[in-house]
C-alpha positions in Angstrom: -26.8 16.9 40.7 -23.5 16.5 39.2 -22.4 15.4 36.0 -20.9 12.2 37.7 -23.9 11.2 39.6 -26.2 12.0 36.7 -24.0 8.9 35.1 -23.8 6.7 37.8 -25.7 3.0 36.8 -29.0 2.6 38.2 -28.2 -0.2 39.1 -25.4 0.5 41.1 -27.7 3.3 42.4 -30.4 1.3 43.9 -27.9 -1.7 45.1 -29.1 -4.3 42.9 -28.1 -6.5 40.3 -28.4 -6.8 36.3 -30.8 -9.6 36.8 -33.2 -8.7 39.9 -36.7 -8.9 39.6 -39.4 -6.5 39.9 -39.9 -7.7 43.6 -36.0 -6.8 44.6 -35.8 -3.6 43.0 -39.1 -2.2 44.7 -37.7 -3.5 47.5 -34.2 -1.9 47.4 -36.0 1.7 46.7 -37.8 1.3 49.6 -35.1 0.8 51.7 -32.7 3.3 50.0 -35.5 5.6 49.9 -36.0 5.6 54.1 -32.3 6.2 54.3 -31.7 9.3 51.8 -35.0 11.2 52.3 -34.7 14.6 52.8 -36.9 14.9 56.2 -34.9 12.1 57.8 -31.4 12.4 56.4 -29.5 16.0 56.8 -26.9 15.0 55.1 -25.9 18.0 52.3 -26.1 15.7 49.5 -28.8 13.7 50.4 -31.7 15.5 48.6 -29.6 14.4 45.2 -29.3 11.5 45.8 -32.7 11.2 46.6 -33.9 12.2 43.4 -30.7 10.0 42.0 -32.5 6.8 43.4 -36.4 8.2 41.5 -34.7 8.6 39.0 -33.1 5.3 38.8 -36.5 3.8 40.3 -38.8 5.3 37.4 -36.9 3.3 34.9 -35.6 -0.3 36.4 -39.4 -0.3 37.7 -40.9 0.2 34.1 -40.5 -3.0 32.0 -40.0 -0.9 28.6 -37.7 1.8 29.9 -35.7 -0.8 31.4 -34.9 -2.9 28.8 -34.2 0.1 26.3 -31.9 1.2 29.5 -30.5 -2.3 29.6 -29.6 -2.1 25.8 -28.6 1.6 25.1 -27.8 2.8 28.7 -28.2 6.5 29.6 -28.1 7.6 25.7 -31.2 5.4 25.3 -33.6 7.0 27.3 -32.4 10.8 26.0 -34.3 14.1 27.2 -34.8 12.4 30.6 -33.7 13.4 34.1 -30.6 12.8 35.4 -28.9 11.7 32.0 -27.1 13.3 29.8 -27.0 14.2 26.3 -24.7 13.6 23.3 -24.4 11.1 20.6 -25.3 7.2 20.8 -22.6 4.8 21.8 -21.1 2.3 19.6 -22.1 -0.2 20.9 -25.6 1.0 21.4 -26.1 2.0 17.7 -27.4 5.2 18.8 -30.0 7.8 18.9 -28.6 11.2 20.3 -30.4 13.7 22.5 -33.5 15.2 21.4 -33.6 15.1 17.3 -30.1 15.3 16.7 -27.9 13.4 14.8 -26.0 10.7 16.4 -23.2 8.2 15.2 -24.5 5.1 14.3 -23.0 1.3 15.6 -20.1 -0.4 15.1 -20.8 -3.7 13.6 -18.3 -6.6 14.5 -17.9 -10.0 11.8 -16.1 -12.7 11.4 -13.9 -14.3 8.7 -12.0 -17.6 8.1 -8.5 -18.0 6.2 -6.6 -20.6 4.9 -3.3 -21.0 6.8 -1.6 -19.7 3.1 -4.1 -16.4 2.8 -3.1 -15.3 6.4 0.5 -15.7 5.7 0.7 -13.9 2.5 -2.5 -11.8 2.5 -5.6 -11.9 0.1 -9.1 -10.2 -1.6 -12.1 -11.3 0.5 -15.9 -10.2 -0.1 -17.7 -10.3 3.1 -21.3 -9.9 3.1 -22.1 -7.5 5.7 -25.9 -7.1 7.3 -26.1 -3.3 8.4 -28.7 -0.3 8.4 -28.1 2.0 6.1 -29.9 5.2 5.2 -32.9 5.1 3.6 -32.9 5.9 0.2 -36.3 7.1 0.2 -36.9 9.5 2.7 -33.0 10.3 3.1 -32.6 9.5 6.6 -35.5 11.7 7.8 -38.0 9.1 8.2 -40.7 11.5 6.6 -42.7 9.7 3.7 -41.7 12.2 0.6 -44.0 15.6 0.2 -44.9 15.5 3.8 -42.8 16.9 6.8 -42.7 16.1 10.8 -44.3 18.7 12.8 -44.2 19.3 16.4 -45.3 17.1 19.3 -48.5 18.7 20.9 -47.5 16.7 24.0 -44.5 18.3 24.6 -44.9 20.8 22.8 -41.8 20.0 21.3 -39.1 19.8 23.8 -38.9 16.1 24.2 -39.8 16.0 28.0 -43.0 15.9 30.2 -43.1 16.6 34.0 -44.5 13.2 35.7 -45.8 13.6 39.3 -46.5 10.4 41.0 -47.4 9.9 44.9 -45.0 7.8 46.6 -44.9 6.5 50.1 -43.2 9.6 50.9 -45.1 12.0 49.5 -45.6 13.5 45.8 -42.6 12.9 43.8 -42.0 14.7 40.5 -39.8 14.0 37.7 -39.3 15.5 34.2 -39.0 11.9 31.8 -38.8 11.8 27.7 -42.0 12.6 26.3 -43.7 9.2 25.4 -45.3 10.4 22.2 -42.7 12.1 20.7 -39.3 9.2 22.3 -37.8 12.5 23.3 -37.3 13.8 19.5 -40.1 17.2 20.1 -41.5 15.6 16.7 -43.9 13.6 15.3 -44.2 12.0 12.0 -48.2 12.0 10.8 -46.7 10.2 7.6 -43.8 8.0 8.2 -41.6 6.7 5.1 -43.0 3.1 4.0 -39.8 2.1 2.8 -38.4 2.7 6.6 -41.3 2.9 8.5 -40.2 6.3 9.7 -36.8 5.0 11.4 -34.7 6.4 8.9 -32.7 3.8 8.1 -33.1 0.1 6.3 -31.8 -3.2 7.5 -29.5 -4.5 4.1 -27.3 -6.9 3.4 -24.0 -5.5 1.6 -21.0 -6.7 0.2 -18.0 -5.7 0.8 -14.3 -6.1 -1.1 -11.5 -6.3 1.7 -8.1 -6.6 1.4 -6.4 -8.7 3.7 -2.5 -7.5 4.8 0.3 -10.7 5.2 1.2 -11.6 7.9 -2.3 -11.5 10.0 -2.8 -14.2 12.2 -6.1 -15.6 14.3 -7.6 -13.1 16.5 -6.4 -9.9 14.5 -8.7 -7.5 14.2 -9.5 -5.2 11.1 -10.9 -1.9 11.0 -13.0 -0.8 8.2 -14.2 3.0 9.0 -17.7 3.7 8.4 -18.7 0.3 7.3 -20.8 -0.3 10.2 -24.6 1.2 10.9 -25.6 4.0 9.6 -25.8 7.3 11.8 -29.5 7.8 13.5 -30.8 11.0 11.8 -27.6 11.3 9.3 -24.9 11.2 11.5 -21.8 9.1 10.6 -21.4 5.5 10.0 -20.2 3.5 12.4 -17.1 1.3 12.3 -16.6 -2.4 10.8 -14.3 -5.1 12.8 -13.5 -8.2 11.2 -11.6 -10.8 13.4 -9.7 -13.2 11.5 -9.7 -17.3 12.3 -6.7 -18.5 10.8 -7.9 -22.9 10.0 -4.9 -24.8 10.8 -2.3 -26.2 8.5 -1.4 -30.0 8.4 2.4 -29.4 7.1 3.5 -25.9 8.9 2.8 -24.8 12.0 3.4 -21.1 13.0 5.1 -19.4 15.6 4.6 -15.4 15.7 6.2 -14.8 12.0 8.2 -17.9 12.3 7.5 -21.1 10.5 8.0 -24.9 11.8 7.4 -28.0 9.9 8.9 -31.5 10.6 10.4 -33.5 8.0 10.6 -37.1 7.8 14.6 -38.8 7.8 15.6 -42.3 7.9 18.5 -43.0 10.3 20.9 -43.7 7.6 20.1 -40.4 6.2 21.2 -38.6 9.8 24.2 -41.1 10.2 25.4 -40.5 6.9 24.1 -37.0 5.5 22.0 -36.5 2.5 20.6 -33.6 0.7 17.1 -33.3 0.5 14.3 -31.1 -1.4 12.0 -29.5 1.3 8.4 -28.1 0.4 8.5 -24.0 2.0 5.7 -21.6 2.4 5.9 -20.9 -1.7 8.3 -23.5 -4.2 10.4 -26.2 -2.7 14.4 -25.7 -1.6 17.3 -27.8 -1.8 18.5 -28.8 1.9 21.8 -30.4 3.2 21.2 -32.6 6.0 24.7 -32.8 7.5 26.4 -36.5 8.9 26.0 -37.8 12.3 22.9 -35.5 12.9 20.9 -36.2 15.8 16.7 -37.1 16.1 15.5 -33.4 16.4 18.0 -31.3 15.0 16.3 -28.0 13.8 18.0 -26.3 10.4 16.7 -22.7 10.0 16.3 -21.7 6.7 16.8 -17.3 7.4 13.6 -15.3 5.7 11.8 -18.3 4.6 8.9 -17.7 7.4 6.0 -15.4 7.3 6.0 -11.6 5.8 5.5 -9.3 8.9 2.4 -7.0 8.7 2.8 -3.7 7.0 6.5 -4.8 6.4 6.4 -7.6 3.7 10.1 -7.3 3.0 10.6 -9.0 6.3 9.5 -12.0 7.2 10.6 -14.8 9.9 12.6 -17.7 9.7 11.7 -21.5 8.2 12.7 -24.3 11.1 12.8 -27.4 9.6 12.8 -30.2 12.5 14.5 -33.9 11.6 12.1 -36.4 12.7 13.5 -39.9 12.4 11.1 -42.6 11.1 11.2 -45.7 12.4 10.3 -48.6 9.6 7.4 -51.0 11.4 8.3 -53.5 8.9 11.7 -54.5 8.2 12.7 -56.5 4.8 14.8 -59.3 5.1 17.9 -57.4 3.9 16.9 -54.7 6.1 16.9 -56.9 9.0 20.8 -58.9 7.8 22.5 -55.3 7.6 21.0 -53.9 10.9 21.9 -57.7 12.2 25.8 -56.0 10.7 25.7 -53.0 12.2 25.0 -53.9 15.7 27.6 -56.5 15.4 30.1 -53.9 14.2 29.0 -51.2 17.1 29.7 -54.0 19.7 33.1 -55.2 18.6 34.0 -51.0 18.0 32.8 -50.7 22.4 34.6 -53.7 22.9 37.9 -52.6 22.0 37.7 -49.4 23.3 39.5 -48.5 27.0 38.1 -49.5 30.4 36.0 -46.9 31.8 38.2 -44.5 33.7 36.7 -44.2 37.6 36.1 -40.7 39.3 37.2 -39.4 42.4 34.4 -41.2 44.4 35.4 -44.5 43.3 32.5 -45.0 41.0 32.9 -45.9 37.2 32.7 -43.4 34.7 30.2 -44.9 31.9 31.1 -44.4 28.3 29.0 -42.3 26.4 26.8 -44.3 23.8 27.5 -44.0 20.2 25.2 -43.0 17.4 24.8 -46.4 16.3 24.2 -47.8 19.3 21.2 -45.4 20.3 19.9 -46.6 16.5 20.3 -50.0 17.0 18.8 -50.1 20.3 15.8 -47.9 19.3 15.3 -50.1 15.6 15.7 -53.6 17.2 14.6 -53.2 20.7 17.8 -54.3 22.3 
């Protein structure tokens, strides 16, 4: 059997999915089996993928090997036909082939910032659950003065030949040794501290820096802060994914900034020069005269540094947002009373509206005022 098919999912072998029951994978086999048997089917690669579908069989049928399959995949279930060797996957925090030393898992946290620590980068201490090697026994899993000897089973090579009579006929299969998990050893005194895995659940904690410039969603690798390799092998990785909580005053834009800022209409009709709260210390601004609701001034290198290139950072948009007073005083109320009369008699005197070529009336465009007065008083 090739490499490839020695790979293939068992599940995709016998046609069924992740979740069928007992009932619908016997079932499948037996159906898959009458179609690839060698007596029936002369097709050249049928007698392969006979013993592709036992193989697959022998596992998803058996409740243990399944779910170590269904956690660890091929790497899992090491020594045993049809899979293949090598070091555990990440993700499966794993045990190479045989007794040899395999790379242990990546580990994957996650860590909150303020809106202020993301933008210009900070000192965290996470505290990190992982295995680590025990101190004890040194990774071997031996208790100290005593040493693993050989499995009498398999006489150490980590695999037994399993006959079982089928429907078929006799069907034999070389699987991982069940005393021994495929190792060749056994420990007669396991480590107490470890009880002969090697390797101790512990919680550790861990001083990170945090760059400028992240944002939610970026994702931080520590090397070999995850598990601890199975038999010695090397650490696995650390992510941490960063939330960034949001800010009530700025909102962020890739490494640009945006925050509104609260004007009065006299301020946009008539200019002012206000003092604007940034990202760090406050800045004078100039609101220039006869600015309209929504103008954005951009304040150039005032946003957020870029990762790995603090020296640059975005721009500051600062957005006018008129406020309209829900109260007016009594004075208020006289001089608005002033200006609208002042905005009619200014359209009053101005020139008829000029017509178009269709005939139809060209309307004026409205004035500042107008649009203010209108908006404040309803009108």
């Amino acid at each position: 059997m090739s490499q490839q098919q020695q790979q293939r999912d068992y599940y995709e072998v016998l046609g069924v999915s992740k979740s069928a029951d007992a009932t619908a994978i016997k079932k499948a086999f037996r159906q898959k089996a009458k179609e690839l048997h060698p007596d029936t089917n002369k097709s050249p690669t049928a007698e392969s993928q006979f013993k592709e579908l036992g193989e697959a069989y022998a596992v998803l049928s058996d409740e243990t090997k399944r779910r170590t399959y269904d956690t660890y995949g091929h790497e899992g279930l090491q020594g045993s036909s049809g899979m293949g060797g090598g070091a555990g996957s990440a993700s499966g925090g794993g045990r190479g082939s045989a007794n040899s030393p395999a790379r242990g898992s990546d580990l994957r946290v996650s860590l909150k910032l303020s809106f202020m620590e993301a933008a210009f980068g900070c000192e965290k201490t996470l505290e990190v659950r992982r295995l680590d090697t025990c101190t004890t026994c040194h990774g071997s899993g031996v208790a100290p003065g005593t040493k693993a000897e050989s499995c009498s089973h398999c006489n150490g090579h980590g695999q037994v030949r399993q006959t079982a009579q089928t429907m078929f006929g006799q069907f034999t299969q070389v699987v991982t040794c069940p005393h021994c998990n495929g190792t060749g050893q056994v420990i007669p005194h396991p480590c107490t501290d470890c009880h002969g895995e090697g390797r101790k659940e512990q919680t550790k904690p861990l001083e990170l820096t945090i760059p400028a410039g992240v944002d939610s969603g970026t994702r931080l690798r520590v090397s070999n802060e995850g598990d601890a390799g199975w038999k010695n092998g090397p650490n696995g990785d650390l992510y941490v994914v960063l939330n960034v909580a949001i800010d009530p005053h700025f909102v962020r834009d890739g490494y640009d900034v945006l925050s509104k800022i609260p004007v009065s209409f006299s301020q946009l009709a008539l200019g002012d020069t206000v003092e604007i709260p940034l990202l760090k210390g406050v800045q004078t601004v100039k609101i220039p005269a006869g600015s309209a609701n929504g103008t954005v001034i951009t304040l150039r290198g005032e946003g957020i540094p870029q990762i790995n290139q603090p020296q640059r950072r975005g721009d500051f948009r600062l957005q006018l947002e008129v406020q309209i007073p829900q109260k007016l005083s009594s004075a208020e109320r006289d001089l608005l009373q002033q200006l609208r009369q002042l905005e009619q008699e200014r359209i009053a005197k101005k020139p008829k509206a000029e017509t178009t070529k269709s005939g139809e009336e060209a309307p004026h465009p409205s004035g500042f005022f107008a649009k203010l007065k209108e908006s404040l008083l309803g009108h």
